[in-house]
C-alpha positions as a LaTeX table, in Angstrom:
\begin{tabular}{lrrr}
\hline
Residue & $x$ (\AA) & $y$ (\AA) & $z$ (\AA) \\
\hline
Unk1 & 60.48 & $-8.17$ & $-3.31$ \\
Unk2 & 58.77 & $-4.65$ & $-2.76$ \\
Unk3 & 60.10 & $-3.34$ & $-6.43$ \\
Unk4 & 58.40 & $-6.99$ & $-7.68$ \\
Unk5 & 55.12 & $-5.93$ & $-6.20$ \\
Unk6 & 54.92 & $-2.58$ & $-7.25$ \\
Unk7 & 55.55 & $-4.11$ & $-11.03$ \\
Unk8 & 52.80 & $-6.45$ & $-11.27$ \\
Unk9 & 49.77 & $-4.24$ & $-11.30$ \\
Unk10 & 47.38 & $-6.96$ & $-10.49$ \\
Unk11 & 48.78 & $-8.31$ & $-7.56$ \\
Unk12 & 49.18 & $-4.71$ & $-6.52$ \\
Unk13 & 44.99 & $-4.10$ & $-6.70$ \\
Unk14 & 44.60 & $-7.69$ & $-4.70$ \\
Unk15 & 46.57 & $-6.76$ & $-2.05$ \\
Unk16 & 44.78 & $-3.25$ & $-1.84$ \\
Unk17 & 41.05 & $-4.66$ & $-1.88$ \\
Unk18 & 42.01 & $-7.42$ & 0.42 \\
Unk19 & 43.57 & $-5.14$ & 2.71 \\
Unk20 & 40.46 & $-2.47$ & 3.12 \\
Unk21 & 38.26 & $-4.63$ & 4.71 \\
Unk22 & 40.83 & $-5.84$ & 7.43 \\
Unk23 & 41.49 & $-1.93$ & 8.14 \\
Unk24 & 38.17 & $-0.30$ & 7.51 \\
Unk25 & 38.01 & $-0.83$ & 11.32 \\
Unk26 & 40.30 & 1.63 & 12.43 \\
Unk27 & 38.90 & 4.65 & 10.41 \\
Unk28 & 37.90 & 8.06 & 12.25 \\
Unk29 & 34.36 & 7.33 & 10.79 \\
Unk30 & 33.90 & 4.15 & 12.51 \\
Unk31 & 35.76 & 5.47 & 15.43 \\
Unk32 & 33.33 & 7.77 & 15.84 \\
Unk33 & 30.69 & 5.39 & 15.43 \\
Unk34 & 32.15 & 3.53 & 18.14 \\
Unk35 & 32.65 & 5.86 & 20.48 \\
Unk36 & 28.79 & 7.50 & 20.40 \\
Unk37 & 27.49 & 4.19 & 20.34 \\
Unk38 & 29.47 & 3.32 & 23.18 \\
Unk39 & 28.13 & 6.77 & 25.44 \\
Unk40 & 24.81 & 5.96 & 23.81 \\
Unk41 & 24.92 & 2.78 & 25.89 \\
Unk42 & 26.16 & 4.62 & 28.83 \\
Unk43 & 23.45 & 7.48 & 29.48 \\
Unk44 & 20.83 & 4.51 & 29.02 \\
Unk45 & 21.45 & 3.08 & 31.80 \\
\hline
\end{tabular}
C-alpha cells in the first residue's frame, strides 16, 4: 500500500497539505511561542 502511495503523485501532495496543518502545532516555532506566552502570563500576575 506504501509503494501505491508513493506512485500516485497526487494523492502523495493531498496527504502532505492535509497533514501540515494537523502538525504545525508541534513545531519549535510555536513551541516557543507557547512557552513565552505561557511565562508572559506568569510574571503578570
Amino acid at each position: 500500500a506504501i509503494f501505491d502511495l508513493f506512485e500516485d503523485q497526487v494523492r502523495l501532495k493531498q496527504l502532505k497539505s492535509n497533514a501540515w496543518p494537523s502538525i504545525q502545532h508541534l513545531t519549535i516555532e510555536a513551541m516557543a511561542k507557547n512557552f513565552i506566552n505561557g511565562i508572559n502570563a506568569i510574571l503578570e500576575l
